[in-house]
PyMOL CGO cylinders between C-alpha atoms (Angstrom):
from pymol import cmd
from pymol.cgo import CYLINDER

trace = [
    CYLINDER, 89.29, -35.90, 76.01, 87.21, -32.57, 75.13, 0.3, 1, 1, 1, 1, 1, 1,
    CYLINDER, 87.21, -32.57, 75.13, 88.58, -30.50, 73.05, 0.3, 1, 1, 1, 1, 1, 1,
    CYLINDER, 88.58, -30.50, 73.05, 87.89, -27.25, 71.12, 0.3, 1, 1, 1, 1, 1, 1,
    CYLINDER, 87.89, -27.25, 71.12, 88.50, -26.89, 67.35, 0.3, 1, 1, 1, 1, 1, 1,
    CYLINDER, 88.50, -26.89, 67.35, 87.57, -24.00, 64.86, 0.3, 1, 1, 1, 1, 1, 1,
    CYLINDER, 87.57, -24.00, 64.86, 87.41, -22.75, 61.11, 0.3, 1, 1, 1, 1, 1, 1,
    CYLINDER, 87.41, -22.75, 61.11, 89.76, -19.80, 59.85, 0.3, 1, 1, 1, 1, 1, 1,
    CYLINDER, 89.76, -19.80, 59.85, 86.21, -18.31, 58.82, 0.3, 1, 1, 1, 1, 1, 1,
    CYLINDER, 86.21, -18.31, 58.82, 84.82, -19.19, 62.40, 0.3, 1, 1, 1, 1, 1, 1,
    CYLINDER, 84.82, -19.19, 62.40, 87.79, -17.20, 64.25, 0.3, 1, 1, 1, 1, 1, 1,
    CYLINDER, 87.79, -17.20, 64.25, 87.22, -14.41, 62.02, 0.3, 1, 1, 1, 1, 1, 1,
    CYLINDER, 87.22, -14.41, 62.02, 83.74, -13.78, 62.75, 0.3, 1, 1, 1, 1, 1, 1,
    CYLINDER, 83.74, -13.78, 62.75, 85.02, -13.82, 66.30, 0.3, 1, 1, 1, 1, 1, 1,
    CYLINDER, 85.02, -13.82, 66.30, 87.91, -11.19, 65.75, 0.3, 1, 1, 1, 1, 1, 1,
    CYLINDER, 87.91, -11.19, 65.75, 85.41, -8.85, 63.98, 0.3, 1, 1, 1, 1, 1, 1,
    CYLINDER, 85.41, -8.85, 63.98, 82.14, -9.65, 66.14, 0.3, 1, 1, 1, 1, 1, 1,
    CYLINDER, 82.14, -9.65, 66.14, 83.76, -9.25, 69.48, 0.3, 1, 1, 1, 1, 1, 1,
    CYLINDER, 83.76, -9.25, 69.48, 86.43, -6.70, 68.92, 0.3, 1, 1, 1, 1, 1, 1,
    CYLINDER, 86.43, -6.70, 68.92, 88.89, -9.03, 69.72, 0.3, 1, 1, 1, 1, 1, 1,
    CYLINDER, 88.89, -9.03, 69.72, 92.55, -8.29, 70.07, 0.3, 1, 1, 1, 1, 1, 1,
    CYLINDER, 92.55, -8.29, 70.07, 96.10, -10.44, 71.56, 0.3, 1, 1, 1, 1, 1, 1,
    CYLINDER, 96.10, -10.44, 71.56, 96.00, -11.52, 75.05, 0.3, 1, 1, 1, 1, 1, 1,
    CYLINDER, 96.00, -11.52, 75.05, 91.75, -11.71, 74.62, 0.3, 1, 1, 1, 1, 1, 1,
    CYLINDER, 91.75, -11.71, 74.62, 89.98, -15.32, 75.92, 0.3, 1, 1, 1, 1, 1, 1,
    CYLINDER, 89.98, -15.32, 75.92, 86.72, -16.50, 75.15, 0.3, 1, 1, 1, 1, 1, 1,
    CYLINDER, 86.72, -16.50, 75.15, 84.64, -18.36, 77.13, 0.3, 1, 1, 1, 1, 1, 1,
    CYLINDER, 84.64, -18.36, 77.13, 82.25, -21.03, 76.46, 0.3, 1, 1, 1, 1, 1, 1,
    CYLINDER, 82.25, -21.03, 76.46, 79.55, -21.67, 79.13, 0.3, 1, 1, 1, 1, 1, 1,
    CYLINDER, 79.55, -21.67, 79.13, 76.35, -23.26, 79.32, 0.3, 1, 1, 1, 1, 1, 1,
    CYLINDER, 76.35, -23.26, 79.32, 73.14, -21.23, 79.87, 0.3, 1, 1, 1, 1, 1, 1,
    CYLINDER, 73.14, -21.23, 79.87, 69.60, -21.61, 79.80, 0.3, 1, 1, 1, 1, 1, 1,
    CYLINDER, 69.60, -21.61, 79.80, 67.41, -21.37, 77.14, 0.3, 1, 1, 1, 1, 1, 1,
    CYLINDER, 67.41, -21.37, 77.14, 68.15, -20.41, 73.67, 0.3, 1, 1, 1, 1, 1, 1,
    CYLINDER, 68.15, -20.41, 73.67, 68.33, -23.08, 70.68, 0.3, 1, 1, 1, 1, 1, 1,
    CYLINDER, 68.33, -23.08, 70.68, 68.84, -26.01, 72.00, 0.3, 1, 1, 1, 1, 1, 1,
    CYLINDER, 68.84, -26.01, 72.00, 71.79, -28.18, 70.91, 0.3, 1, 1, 1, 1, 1, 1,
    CYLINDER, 71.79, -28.18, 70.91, 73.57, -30.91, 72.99, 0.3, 1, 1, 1, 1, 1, 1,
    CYLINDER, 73.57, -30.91, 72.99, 71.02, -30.73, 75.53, 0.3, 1, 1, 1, 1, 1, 1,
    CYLINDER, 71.02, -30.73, 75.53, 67.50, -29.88, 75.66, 0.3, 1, 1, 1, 1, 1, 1,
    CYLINDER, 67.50, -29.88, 75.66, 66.61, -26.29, 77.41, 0.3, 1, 1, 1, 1, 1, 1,
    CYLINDER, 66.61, -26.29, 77.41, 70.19, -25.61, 77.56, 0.3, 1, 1, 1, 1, 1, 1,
    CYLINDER, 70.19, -25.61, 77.56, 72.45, -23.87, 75.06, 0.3, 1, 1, 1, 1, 1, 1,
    CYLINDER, 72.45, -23.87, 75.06, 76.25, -22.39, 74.57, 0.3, 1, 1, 1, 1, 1, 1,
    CYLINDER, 76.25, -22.39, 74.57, 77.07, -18.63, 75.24, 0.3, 1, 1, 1, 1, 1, 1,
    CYLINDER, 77.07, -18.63, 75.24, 79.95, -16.87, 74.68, 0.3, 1, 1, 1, 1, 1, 1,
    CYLINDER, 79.95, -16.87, 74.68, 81.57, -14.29, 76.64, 0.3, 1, 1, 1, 1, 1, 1,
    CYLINDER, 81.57, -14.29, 76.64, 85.31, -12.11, 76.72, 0.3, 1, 1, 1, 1, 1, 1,
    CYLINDER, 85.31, -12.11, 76.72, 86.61, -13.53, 80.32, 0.3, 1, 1, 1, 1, 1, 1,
    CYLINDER, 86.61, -13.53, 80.32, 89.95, -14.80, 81.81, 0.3, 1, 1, 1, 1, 1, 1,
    CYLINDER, 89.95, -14.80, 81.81, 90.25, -18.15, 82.44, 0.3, 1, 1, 1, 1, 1, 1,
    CYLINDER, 90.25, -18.15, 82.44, 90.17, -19.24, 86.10, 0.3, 1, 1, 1, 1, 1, 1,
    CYLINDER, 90.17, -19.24, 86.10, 89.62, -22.93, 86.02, 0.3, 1, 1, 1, 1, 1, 1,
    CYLINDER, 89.62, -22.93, 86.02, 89.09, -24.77, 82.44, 0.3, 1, 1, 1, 1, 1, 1,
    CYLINDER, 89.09, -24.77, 82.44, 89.05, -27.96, 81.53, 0.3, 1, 1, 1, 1, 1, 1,
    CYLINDER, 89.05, -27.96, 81.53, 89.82, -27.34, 77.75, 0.3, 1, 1, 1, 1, 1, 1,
    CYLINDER, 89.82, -27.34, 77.75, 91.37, -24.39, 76.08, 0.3, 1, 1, 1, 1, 1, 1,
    CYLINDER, 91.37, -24.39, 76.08, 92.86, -23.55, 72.83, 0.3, 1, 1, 1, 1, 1, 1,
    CYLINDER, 92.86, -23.55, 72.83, 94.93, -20.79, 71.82, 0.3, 1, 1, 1, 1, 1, 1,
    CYLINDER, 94.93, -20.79, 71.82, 94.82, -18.80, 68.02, 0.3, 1, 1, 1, 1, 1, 1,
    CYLINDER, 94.82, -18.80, 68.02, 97.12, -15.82, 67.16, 0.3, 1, 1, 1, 1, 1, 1,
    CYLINDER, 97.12, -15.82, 67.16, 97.16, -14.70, 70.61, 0.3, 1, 1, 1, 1, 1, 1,
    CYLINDER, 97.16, -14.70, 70.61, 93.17, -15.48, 71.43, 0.3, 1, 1, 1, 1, 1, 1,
    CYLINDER, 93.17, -15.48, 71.43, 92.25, -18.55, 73.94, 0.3, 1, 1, 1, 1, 1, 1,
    CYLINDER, 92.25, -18.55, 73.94, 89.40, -20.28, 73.82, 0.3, 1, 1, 1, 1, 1, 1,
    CYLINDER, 89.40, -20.28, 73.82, 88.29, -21.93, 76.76, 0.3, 1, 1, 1, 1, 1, 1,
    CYLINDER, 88.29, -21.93, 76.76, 85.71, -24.04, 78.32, 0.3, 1, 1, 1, 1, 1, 1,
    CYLINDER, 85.71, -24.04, 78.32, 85.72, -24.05, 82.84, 0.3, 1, 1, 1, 1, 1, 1,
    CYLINDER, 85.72, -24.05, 82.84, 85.50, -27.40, 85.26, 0.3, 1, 1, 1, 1, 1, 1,
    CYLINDER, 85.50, -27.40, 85.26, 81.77, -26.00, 86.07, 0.3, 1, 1, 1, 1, 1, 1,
    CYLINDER, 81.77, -26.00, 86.07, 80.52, -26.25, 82.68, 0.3, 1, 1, 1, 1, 1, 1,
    CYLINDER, 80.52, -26.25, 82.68, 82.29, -29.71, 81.61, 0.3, 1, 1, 1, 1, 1, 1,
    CYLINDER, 82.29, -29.71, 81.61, 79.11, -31.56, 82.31, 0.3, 1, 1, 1, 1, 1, 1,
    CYLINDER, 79.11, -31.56, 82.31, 77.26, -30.13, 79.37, 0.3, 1, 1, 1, 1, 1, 1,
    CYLINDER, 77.26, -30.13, 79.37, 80.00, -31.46, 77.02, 0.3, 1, 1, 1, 1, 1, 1,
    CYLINDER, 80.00, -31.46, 77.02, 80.53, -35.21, 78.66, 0.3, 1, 1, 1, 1, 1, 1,
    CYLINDER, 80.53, -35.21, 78.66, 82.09, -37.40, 75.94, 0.3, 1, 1, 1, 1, 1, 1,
    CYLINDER, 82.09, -37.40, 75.94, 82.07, -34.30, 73.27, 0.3, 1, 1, 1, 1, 1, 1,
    CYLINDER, 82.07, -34.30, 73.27, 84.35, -32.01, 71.94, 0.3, 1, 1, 1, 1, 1, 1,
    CYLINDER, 84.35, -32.01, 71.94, 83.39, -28.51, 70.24, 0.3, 1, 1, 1, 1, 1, 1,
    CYLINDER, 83.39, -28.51, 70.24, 83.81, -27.95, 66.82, 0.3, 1, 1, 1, 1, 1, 1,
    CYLINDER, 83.81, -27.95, 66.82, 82.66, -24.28, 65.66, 0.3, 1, 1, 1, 1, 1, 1,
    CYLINDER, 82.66, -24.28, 65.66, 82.55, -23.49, 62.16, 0.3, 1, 1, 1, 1, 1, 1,
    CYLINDER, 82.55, -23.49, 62.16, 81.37, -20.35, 60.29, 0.3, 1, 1, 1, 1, 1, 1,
    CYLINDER, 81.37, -20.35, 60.29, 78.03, -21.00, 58.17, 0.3, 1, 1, 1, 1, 1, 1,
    CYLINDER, 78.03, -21.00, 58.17, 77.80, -18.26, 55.40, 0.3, 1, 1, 1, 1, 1, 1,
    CYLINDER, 77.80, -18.26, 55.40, 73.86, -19.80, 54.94, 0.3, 1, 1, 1, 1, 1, 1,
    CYLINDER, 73.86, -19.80, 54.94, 72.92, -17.73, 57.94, 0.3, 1, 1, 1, 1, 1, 1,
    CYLINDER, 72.92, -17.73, 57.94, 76.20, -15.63, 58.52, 0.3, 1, 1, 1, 1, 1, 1,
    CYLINDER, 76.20, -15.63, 58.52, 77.00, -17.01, 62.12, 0.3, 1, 1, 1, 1, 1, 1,
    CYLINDER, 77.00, -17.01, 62.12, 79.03, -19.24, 63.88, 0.3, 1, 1, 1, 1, 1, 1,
    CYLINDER, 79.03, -19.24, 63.88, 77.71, -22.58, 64.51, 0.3, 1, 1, 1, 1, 1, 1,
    CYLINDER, 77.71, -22.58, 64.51, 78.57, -25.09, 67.16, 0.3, 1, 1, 1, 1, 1, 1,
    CYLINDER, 78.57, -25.09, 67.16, 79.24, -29.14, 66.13, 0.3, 1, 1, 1, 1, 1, 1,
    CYLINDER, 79.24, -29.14, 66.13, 79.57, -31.41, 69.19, 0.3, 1, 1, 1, 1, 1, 1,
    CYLINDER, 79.57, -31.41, 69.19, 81.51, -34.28, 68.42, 0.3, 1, 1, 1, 1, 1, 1,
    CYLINDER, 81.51, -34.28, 68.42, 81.87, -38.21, 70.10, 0.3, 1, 1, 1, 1, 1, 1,
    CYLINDER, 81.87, -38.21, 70.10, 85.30, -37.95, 71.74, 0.3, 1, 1, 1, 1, 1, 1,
]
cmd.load_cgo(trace, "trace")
């Protein structure tokens, strides 16, 4: 079953990069490009949107987190871990076996 996890530091950097406030969601989609990570040529963005159809979500102080059906496929038999690297002073995404 995917889910979503984060760091305190990870949700932070979210809160003060995004200018996010109560009643916010984040989504996680899968775009072209970029670093790759799970999958070669593709990579995660991020994006303030409301939720229409997701297959995973989590909720922080207010703040959901959420993955939709269309990008499931990127994530098949992971979950997302995001964590807060102080190294390079950005959020980085772990994808772990479910």
């Amino acid at each position: 079953m995917m889910n979503i996890t984060m760091t305190q530091p990870a949700f932070k950097w979210f809160l003060e990069e995004m200018n996010l406030e109560k009643n916010d969601a984040v989504r996680f989609y899968v775009r072209y490009g970029g670093s790759p990570q799970l999958i070669a040529g593709f990579s995660i963005g991020i994006e303030v949107s409301a939720p229409s159809t997701p297959v995973t979500q989590m909720e922080k102080d207010g703040i959901t987190f959420f993955i939709e059906q269309k990008d499931a496929w990127y994530f098949k038999d992971h979950s997302l871990h995001i964590k807060f690297s102080r190294k390079i002073n950005e959020i980085e995404f772990e994808y772990i076996q479910d």
